[in-house]
C-alpha positions as a LaTeX table, in Angstrom:
\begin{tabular}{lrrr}
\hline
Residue & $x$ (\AA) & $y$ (\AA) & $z$ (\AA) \\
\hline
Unk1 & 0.00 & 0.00 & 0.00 \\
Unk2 & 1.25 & 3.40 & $-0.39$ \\
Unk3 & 2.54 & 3.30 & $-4.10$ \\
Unk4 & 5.87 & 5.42 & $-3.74$ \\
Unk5 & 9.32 & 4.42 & $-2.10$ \\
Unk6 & 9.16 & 7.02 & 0.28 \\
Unk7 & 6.50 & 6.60 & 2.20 \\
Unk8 & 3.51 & 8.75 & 2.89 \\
Unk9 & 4.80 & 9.97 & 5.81 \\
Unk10 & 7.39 & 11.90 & 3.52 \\
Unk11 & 5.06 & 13.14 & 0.47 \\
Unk12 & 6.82 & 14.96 & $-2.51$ \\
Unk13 & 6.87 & 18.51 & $-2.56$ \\
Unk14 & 7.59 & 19.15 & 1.44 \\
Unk15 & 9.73 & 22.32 & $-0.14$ \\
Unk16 & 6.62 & 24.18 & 0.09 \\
Unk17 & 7.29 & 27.47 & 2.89 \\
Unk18 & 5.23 & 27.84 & 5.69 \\
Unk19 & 3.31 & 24.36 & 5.02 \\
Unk20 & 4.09 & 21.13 & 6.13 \\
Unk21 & 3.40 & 17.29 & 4.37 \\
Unk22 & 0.27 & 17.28 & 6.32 \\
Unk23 & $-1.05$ & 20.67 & 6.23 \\
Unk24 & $-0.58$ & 20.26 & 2.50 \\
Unk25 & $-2.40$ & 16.88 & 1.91 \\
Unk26 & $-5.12$ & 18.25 & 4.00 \\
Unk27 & $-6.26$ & 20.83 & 1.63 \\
Unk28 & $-7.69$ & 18.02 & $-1.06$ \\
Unk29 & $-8.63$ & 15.29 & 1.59 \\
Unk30 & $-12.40$ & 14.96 & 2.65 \\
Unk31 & $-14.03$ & 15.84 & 6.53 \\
Unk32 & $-15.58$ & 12.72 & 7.61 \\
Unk33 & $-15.82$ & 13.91 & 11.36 \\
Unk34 & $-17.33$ & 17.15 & 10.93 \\
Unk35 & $-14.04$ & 19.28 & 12.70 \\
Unk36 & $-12.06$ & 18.22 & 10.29 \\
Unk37 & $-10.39$ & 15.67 & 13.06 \\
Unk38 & $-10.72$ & 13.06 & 10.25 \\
Unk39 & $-9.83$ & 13.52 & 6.71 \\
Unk40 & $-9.87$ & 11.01 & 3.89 \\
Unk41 & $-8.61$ & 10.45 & 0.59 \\
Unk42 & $-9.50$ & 7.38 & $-0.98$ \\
Unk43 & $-6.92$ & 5.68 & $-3.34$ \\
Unk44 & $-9.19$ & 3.28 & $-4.66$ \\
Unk45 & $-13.12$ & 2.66 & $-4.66$ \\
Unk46 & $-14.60$ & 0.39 & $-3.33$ \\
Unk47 & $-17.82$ & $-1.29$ & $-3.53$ \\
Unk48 & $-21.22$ & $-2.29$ & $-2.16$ \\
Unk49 & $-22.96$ & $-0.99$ & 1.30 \\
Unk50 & $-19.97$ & 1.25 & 3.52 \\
Unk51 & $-19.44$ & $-0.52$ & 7.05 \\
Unk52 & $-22.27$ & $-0.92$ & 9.76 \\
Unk53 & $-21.28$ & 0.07 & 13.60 \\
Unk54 & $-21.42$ & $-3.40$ & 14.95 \\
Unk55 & $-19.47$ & $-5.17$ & 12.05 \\
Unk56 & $-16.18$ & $-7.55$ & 12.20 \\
Unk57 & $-13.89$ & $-6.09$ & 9.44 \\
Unk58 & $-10.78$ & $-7.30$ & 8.05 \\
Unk59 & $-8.18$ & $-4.44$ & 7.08 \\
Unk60 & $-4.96$ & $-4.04$ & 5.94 \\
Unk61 & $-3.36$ & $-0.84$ & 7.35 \\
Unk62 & $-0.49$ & 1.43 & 8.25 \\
Unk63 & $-0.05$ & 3.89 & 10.31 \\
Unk64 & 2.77 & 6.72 & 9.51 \\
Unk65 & 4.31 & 9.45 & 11.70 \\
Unk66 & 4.63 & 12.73 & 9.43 \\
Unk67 & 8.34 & 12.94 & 7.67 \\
Unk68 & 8.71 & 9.20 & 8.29 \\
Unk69 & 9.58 & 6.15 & 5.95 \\
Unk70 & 8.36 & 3.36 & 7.92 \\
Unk71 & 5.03 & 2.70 & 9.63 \\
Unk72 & 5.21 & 2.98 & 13.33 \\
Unk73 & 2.44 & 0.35 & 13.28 \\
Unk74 & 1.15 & $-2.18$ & 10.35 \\
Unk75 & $-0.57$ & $-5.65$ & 9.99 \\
Unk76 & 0.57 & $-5.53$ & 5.95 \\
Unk77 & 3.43 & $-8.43$ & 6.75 \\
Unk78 & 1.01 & $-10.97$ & 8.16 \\
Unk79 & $-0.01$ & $-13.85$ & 6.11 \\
Unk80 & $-3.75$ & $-13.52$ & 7.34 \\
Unk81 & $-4.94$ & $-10.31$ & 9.03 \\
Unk82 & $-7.19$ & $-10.58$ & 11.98 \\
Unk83 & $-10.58$ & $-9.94$ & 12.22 \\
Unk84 & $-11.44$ & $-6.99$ & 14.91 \\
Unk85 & $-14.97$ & $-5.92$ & 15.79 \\
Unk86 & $-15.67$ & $-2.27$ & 15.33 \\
Unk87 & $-16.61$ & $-0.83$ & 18.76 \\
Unk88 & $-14.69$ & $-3.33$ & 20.86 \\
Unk89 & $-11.63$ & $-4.52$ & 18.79 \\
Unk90 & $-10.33$ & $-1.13$ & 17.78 \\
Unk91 & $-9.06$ & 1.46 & 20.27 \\
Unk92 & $-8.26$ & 4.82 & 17.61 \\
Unk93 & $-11.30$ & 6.54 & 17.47 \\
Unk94 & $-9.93$ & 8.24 & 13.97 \\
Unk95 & $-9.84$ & 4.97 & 12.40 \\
Unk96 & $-13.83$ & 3.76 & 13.76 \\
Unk97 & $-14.79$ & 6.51 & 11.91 \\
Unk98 & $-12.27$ & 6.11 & 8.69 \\
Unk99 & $-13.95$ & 2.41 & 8.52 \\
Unk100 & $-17.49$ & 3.46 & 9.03 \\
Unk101 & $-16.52$ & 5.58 & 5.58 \\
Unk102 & $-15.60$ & 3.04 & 3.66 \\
Unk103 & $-17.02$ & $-0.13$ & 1.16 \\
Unk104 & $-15.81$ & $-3.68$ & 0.26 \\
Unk105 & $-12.46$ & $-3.32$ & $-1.23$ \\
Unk106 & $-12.12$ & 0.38 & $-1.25$ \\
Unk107 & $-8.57$ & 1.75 & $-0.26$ \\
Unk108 & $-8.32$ & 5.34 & 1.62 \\
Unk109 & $-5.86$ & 7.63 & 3.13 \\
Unk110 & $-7.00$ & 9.12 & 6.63 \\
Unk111 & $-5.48$ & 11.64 & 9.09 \\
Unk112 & $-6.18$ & 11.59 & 12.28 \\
Unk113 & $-5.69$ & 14.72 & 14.44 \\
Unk114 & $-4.45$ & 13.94 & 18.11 \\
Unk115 & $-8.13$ & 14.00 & 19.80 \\
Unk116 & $-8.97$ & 10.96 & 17.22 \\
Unk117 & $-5.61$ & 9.24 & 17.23 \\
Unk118 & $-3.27$ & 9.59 & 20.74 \\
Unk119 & $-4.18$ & 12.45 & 22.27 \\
Unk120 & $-2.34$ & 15.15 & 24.45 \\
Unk121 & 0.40 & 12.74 & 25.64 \\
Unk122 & 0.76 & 9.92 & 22.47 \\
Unk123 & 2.53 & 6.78 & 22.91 \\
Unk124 & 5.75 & 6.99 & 24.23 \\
Unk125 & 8.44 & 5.74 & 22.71 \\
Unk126 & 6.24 & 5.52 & 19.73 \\
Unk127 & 3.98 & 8.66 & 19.69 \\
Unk128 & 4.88 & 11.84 & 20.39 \\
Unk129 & 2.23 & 14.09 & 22.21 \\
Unk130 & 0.06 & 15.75 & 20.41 \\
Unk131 & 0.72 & 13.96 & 16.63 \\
Unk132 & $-1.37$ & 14.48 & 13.76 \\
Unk133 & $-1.00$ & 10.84 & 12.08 \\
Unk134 & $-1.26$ & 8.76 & 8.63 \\
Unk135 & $-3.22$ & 5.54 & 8.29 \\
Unk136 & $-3.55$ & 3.95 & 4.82 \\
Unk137 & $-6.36$ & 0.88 & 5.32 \\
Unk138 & $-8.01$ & $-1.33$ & 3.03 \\
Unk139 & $-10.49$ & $-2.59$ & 3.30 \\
Unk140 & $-10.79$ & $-6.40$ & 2.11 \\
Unk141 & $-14.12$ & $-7.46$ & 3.68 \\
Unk142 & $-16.64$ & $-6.83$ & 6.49 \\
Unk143 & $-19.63$ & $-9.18$ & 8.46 \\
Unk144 & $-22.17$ & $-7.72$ & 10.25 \\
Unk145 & $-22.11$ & $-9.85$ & 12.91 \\
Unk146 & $-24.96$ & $-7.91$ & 15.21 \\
Unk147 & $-27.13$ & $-8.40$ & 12.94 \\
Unk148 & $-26.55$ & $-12.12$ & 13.08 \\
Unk149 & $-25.48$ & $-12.43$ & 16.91 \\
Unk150 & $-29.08$ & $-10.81$ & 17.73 \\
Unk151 & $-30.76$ & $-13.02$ & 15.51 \\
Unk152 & $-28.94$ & $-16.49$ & 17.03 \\
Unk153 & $-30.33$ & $-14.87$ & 20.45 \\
Unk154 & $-34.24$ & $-15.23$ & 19.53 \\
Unk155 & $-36.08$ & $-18.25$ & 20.68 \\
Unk156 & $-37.32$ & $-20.93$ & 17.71 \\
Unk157 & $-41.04$ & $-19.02$ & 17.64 \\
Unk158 & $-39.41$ & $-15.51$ & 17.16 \\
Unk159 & $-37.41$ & $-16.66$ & 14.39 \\
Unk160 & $-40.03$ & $-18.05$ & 12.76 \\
Unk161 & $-41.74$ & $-14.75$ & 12.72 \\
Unk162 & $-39.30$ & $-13.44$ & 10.33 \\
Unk163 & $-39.51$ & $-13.64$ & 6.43 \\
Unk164 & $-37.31$ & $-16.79$ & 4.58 \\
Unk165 & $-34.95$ & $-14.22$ & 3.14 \\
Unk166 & $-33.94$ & $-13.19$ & 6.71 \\
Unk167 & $-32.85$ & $-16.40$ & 7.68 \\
Unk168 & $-30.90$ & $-16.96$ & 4.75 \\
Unk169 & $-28.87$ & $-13.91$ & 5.19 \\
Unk170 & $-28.10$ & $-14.71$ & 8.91 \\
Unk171 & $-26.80$ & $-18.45$ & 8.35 \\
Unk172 & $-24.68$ & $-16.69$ & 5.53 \\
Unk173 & $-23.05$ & $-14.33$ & 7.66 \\
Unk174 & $-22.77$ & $-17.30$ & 10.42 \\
Unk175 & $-20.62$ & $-19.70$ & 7.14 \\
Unk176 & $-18.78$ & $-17.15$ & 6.11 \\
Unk177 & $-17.56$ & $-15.97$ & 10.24 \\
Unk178 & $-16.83$ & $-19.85$ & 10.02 \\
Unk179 & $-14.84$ & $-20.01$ & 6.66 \\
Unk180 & $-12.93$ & $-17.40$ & 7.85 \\
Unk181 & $-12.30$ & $-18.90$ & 11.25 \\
Unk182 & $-11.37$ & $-22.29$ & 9.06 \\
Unk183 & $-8.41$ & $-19.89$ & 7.42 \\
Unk184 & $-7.50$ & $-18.81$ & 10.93 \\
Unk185 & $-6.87$ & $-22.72$ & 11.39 \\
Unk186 & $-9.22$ & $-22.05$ & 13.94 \\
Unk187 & $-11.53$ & $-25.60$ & 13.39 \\
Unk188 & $-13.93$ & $-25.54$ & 16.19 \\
Unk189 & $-14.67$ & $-22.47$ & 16.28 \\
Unk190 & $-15.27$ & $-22.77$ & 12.86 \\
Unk191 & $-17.57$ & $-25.95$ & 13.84 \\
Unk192 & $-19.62$ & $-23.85$ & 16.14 \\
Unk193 & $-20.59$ & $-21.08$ & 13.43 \\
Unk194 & $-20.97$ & $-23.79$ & 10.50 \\
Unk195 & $-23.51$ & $-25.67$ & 13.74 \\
Unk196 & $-25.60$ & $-22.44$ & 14.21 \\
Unk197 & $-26.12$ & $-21.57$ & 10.64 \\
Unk198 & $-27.04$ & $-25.14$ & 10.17 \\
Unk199 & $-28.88$ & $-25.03$ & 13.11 \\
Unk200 & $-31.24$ & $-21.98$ & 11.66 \\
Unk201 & $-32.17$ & $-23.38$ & 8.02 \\
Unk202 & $-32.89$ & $-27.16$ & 9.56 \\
Unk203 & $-35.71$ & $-25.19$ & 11.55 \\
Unk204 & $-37.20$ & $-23.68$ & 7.63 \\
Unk205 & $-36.58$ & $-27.27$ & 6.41 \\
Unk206 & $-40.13$ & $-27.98$ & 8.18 \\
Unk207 & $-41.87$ & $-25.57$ & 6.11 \\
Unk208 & $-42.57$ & $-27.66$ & 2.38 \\
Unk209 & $-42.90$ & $-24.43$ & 0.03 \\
Unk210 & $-39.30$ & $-23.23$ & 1.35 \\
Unk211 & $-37.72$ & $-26.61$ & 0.77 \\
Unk212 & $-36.33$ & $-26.05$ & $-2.44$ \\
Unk213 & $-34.92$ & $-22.62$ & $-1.31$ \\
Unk214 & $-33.06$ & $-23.34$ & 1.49 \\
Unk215 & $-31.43$ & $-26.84$ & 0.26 \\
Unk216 & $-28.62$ & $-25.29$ & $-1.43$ \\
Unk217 & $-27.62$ & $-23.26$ & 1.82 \\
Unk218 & $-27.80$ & $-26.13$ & 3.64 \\
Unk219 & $-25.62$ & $-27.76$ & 1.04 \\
Unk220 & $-22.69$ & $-25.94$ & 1.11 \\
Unk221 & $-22.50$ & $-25.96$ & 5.36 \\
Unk222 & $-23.03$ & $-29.44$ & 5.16 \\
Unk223 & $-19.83$ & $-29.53$ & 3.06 \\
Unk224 & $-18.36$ & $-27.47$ & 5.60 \\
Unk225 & $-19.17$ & $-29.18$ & 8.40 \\
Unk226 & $-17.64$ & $-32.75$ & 6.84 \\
Unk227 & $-14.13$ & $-30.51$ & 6.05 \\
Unk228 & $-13.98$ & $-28.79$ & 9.36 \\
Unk229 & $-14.22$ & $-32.82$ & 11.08 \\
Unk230 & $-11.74$ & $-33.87$ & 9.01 \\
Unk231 & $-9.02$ & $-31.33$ & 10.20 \\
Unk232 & $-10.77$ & $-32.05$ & 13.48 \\
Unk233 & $-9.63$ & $-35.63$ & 12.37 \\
Unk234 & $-13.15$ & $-37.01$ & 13.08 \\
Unk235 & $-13.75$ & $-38.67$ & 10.22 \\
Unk236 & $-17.05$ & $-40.71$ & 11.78 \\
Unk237 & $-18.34$ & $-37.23$ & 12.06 \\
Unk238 & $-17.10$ & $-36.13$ & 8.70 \\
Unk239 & $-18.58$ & $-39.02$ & 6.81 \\
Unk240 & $-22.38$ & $-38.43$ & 8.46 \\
Unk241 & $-22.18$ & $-35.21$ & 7.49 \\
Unk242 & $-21.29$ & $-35.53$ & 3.61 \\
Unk243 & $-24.01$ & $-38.32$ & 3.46 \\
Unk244 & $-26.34$ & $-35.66$ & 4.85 \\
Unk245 & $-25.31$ & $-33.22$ & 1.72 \\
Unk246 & $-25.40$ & $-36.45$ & $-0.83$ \\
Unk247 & $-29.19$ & $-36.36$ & 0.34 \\
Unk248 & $-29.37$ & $-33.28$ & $-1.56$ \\
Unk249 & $-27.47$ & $-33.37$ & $-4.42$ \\
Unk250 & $-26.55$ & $-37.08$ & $-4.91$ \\
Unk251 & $-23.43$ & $-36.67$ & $-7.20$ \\
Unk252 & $-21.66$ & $-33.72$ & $-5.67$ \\
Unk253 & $-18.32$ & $-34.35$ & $-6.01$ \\
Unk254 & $-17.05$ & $-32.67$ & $-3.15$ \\
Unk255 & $-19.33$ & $-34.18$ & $-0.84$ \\
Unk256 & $-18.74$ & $-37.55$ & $-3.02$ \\
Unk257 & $-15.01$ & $-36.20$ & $-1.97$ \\
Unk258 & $-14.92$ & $-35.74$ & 1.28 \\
Unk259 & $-17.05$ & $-39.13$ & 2.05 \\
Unk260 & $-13.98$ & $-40.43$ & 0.45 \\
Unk261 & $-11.62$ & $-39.03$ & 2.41 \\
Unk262 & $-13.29$ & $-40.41$ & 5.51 \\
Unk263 & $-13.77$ & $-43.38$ & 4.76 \\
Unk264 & $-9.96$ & $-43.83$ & 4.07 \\
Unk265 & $-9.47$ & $-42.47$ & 7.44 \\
Unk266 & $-11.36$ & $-44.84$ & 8.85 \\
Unk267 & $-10.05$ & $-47.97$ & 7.10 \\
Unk268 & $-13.08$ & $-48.12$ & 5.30 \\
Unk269 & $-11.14$ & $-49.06$ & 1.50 \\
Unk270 & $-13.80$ & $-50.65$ & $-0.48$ \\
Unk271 & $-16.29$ & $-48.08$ & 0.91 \\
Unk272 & $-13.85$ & $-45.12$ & 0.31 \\
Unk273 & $-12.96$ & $-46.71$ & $-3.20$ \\
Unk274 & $-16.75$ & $-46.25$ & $-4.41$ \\
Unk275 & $-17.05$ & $-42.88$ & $-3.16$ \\
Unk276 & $-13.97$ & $-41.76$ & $-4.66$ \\
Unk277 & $-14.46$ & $-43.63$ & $-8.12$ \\
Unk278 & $-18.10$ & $-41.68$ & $-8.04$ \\
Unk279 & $-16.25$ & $-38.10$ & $-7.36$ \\
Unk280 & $-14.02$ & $-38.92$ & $-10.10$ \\
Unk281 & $-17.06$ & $-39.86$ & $-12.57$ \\
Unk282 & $-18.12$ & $-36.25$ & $-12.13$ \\
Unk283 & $-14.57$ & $-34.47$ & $-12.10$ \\
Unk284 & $-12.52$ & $-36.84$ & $-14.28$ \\
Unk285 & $-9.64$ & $-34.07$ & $-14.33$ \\
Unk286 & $-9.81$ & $-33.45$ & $-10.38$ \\
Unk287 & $-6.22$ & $-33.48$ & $-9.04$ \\
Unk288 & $-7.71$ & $-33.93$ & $-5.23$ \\
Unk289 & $-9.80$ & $-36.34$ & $-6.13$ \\
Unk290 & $-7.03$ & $-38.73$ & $-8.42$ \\
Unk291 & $-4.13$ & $-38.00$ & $-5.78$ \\
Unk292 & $-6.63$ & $-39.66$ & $-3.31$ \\
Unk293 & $-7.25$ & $-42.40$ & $-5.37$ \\
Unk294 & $-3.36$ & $-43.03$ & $-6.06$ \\
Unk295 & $-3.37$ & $-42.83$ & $-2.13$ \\
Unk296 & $-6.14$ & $-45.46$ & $-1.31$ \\
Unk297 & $-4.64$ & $-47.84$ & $-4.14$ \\
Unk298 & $-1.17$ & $-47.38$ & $-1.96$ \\
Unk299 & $-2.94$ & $-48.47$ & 1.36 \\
Unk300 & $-4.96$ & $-50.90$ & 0.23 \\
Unk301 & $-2.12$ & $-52.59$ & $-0.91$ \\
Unk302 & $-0.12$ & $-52.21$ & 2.13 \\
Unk303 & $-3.31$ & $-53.50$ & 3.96 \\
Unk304 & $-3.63$ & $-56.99$ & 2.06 \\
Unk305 & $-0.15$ & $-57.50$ & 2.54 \\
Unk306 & $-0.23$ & $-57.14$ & 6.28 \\
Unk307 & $-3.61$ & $-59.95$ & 5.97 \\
Unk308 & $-1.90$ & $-61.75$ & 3.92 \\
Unk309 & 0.89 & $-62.09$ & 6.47 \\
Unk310 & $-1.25$ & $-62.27$ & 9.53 \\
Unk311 & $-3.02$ & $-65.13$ & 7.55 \\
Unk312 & 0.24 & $-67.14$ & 6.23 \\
Unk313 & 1.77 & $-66.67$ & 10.45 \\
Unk314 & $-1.83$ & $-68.22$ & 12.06 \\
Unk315 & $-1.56$ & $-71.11$ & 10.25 \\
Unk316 & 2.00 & $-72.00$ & 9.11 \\
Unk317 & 2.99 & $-75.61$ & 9.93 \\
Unk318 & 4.38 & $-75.85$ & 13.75 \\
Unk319 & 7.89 & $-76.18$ & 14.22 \\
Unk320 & 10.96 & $-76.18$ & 12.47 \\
Unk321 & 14.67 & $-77.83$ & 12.64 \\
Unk322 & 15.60 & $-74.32$ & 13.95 \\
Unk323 & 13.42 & $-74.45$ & 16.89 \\
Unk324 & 13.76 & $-78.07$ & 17.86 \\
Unk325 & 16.75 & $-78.65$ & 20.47 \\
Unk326 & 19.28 & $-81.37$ & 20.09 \\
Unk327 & 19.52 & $-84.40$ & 22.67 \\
\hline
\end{tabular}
C-alpha cells in the first residue's frame, strides 16, 4: 500500500514554505468527522454498502508518523490479518470513523488529528504528544455480525416470525464468520458457526414451500461441516455429514469427496474406493480427487499385505529344525 518508495509519511513537494506534508495533503482530503479531526482520501473505490457500527472487518493498514519512511504500526506483513470488531476490537477513534466511511475493497488515506488518534500525551516511545497521524487501510471485507449475533439470540417461535430471506442472510453471515475462522486454522470455532447456521435453516426445512430454497444453503454448510471434522480428524463425524449433503445433491463431487476421504481415514477401502471412483465420474480431471485415489490404491495394498501375512503366520505348519533342540 502506499505506491511510492518514500512513504507517505514523507510526500513529494515538502519544499513548500510555511506548510508542512500534512497541512498540504489536507487541503484536497475529505471531513468525515465534521471538525475536520478526520480527513480522507480514498486511493481506490470500493464497492457495495460502507461498514455498519457493529461489524467484524478485516483491514490491511499502516499507520505513519509525518516525515517518516516506515510505519510505526502495520498488519501488511502478516499472512492472514485478523478480524477486529468495530466498537470493541479497535481502540483509535480516527480509524472507527475512517472504517465506518468506507465499502468492500475500497482503499483510503485518513489523518487523524491527536483528539482521534493519541491524544495530548501519544505513545511513548512511539507517539509523540500531540501527533497528527497517517493511516492507509483497506479494506478487504466486512460481516455484520450484530445483525446475526441478535438473531442467534431469539427463541425458535421468534425466528419463525421473520420472512425466509432473513434467515438466509443470517446463516450466511454465520458460514462465512466460520470459513474465515477455518483460514484462521481455527476448526472448532469454525464448527460452532458452521452448527448455528445449520442449526437456523434445519428449523425452515419444516416448512414444504421453502424446501427447495433453502437446500442449497444447507448444502454448502453441510460440506463445511464434513471438512472442518476432518481437520478435526473425526472422520465418523465427517462421513455423516457428507451423506447428509449427498441427500441433496446425490453426485456432488465434493461431498462424493470428502465421504472419500473419511472413509480412508477410517479404514473403510472398499467403501472409500466407491465414493472416490463416483467423485471422479463427475470431475474426471480433479487433481484432489485422483491423488486420493493413487493414495487409497497405496494403502490398500499395504493393507492386504499385512492380511496376507497375519493369515500365512496363524496357520504356518508348527515347528521347524531351527526351533527343535538337540539331545
Amino acid at each position: 500500500m502506499g505506491g511510492s518508495t518514500r512513504g507517505p509519511g514523507t510526500l513529494d513537494g515538502d519544499e513548500v514554505l510555511g506548510q508542512s506534508p500534512y497541512e498540504r495533503l489536507s487541503q484536497r482530503m475529505l471531513d468525515i468527522s465534521g471538525d475536520r479531526g478526520v480527513l480522507k482520501d480514498i486511493i481506490r473505490e470500493g464497492a457495495g454498502d460502507t461498514v455498519t457500527p457493529d461489524a467484524s472487518v478485516l483491514v490491511k493498514y499502516s499507520g505513519y508518523l509525518e516525515h517518516m519512511d516506515k510505519p510505526f504500526d502495520s498488519n501488511c506483513f502478516r499472512k492472514t490479518p485478523r478480524l477486529m470488531k468495530v466498537g470493541e476490537d479497535i481502540t483509535l477513534w480516527g480509524m472507527e470513523l475512517g472504517l465506518l466511511s468506507m465499502r468492500r475493497g475500497e482503499l483510503a488515506r485518513f489523518l487523524f488529528k491527536p483528539t482521534y488518534a493519541y491524544g495530548t500525551l501519544g505513545c511513548p516511545p512511539l507517539i509523540p504528544p500531540n501527533a497528527t497521524v497517517l493511516f492507509e487501510i483497506e479494506l478487504i471485507d466486512f460481516l455484520d455480525s450484530a445483525e446475526s449475533d441478535k438473531f442467534c439470540a431469539l427463541t425458535a417461535e421468534q425466528q419463525e416470525q421473520f420472512p425466509l430471506e432473513k434467515v438466509l442472510k443470517v446463516a450466511a453471515t454465520e458460514r462465512e464468520f466460520g470459513n474465515y475462522l477455518f483460514r484462521q486454522n481455527r476448526f472448532c470455532d469454525a464448527k460452532v458457526r458452521y452448527k448455528r447456521a445449520l442449526l437456523l435453516l434445519h428449523r425452515r426445512l419444516a416448512i414444504c414451500e421453502e424446501q427447495h430454497l433453502v437446500e442449497p444453503a444447507e448444502l454448502l454448510v453441510l460440506l463445511n461441516l464434513s471438512f472442518v471434522y476432518l481437520k478435526l480428524d473425526r472422520p465418523a463425524m465427517a462421513l455423516r455429514y457428507g451423506e447428509q449433503a449427498l441427500l441433496i445433491d446425490q453426485r456432488n463431487a465434493k461431498a462424493l469427496f470428502r465421504c472419500g476421504q473419511a472413509c480412508l481415514l477410517l479404514t473403510e477401502y472398499e467403501q472409500a474406493r466407491d465414493f472416490l471412483v463416483r467423485a471422479q465420474k463427475e470431475q474426471p480431471c480433479n487433481h484432489d480427487i485422483n491423488n486420493e485415489l493413487k493414495k487409497l490404491s497405496s494403502y490398500y495394498r499395504d493393507y492386504v499385505d499385512r492380511e496376507r501375512e497375519m493369515c500365512h503366520r496363524m496357520f504356518a505348519p508348527c515347528g521347524s529344525s531351527s526351533s527343535v533342540g538337540r539331545n
